[in-house]
Structure formats: structure tokens, C-alpha cells
C-alpha positions in Angstrom: 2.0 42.5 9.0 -0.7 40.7 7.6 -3.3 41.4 10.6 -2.4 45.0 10.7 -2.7 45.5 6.8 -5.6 43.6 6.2 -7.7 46.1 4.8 -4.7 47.5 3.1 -4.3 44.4 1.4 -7.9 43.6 0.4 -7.7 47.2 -1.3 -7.7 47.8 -5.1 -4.0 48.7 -4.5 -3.3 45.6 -2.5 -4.5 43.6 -5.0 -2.9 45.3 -7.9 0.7 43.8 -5.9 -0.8 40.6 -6.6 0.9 39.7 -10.3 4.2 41.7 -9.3 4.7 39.4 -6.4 3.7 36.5 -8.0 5.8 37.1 -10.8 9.0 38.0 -8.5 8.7 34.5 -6.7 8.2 32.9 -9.7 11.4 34.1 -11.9 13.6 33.5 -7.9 12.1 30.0 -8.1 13.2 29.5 -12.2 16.7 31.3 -11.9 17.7 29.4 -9.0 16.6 25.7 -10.2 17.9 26.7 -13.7 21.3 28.7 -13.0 22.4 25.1 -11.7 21.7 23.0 -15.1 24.2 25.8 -16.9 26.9 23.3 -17.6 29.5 25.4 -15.7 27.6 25.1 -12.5 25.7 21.6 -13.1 24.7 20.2 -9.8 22.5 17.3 -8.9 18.8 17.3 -9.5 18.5 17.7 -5.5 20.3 20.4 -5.2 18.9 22.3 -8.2 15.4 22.1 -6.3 17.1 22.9 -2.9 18.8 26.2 -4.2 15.5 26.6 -5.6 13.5 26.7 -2.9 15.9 28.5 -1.0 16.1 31.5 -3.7 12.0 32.1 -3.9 11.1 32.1 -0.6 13.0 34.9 0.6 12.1 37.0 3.8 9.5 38.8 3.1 8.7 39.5 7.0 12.4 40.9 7.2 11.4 43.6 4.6 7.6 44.3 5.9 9.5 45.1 9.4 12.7 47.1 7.8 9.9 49.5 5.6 7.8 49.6 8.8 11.1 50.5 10.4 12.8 53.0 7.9 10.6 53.8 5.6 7.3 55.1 7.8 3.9 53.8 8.6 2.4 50.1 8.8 1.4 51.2 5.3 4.9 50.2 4.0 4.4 46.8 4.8 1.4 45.6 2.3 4.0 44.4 -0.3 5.9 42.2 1.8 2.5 41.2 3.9 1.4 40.2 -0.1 5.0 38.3 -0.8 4.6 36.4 2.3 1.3 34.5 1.5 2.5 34.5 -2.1 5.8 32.7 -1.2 4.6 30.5 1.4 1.7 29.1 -1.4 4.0 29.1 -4.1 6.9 26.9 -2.0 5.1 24.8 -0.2 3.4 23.6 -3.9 6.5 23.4 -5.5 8.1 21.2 -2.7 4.9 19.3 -2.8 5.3 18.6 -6.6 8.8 17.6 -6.5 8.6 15.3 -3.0 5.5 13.4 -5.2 8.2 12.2 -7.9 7.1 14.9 -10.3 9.7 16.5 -12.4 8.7 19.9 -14.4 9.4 18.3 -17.5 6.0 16.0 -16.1 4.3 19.2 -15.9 3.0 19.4 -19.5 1.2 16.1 -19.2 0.0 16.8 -15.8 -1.8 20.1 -16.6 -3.4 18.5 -20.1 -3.3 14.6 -19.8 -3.9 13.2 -23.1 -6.6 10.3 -23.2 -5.8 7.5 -25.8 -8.5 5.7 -27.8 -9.8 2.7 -24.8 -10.4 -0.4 -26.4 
């Protein structure tokens, strides 16, 4: 999908998909590490990141070939060409981040470290 759709992608519309996509993997990625700290469901720290991961990266290659499919023309495809380079990014850093020891709650302090007075 991404080879056929290439120019389709690097269109003005393509890259208006951009946020939407981003923004879809991101909230799978947040629901599905925080549905598990509800205290009804509380599960290991390890398992909150595996349902995690297992949530945002959904197939987006299944949907680019069901709307090529069903739904028409290679055209059909440029959103879930767009999710799959979104989701692969997006899980692969995440799973990097949390197999380095990193917690979110380290996040804050990683994005704006805080310099003390040096002696």
C-alpha cells in the first residue's frame, strides 16, 4: 500500500491524515496501558505495557487491503498506508522507552531535565 500510494500520501490530503492517525494510535496506546490501573482491572506493570502495545498497533495493512477490496480503488488505502508508518514509529519508541527502564511518570523529567546549581 505504501509503494502504490506514494504520491497519494505525499499529497496535501495525505498529509492532512497525518494528526488523525497520530492521534488514533496515541489514545489505543493510553486506553489500553491505563484501562488496566482502573482498580477493577489492576494488572502488573508488564502487562499494562503488553496490552498496550497490543491495542495501538493494530492492522493497519488488514484495512488498506479490505478498503482496496470493498470499498474501490488503491486510493482507499492512503489512510491505513499513513497508520502503518505511524504505528510502527509510534510502537517501536514506546517499547524502546519502556525496555530502557523508563516509566511515563520519568517522562516529565526526560523531556525538560532540570539542572541544579554545580558547586
Amino acid at each position: 500500500p505504501l509503494a502504490l500510494n506514494q504520491s497519494q500520501i505525499l499529497s496535501k490530503d495525505g498529509l492532512q491524515l497525518v494528526l488523525p492517525v497520530l492521534a488514533f494510535h496515541a489514545v489505543a496506546f493510553a486506553i489500553g496501558y491505563w484501562i488496566l490501573k482502573i482498580p477493577a482491572f489492576r494488572q502488573r506493570e508488564e502487562v499494562c505495557r503488553t496490552v498496550s502495545l497490543c491495542s495501538g498497533m493494530q492492522s493497519s495493512t488488514m484495512a488498506g487491503l479490505l478498503a482496496i477490496q470493498f470499498l474501490g480503488g488503491s486510493s482507499q488505502a492512503v489512510p491505513a498506508a499513513c497508520s502503518v508508518i505511524a504505528m510502527a514509529v509510534m510502537g517501536f519508541s514506546l517499547a524502546s522507552f519502556w525496555g530502557s527502564g523508563y516509566r511515563l511518570r520519568d517522562l516529565p523529567s526526560l523531556l525538560a531535565p532540570q539542572t541544579g546549581p554545580t558547586v
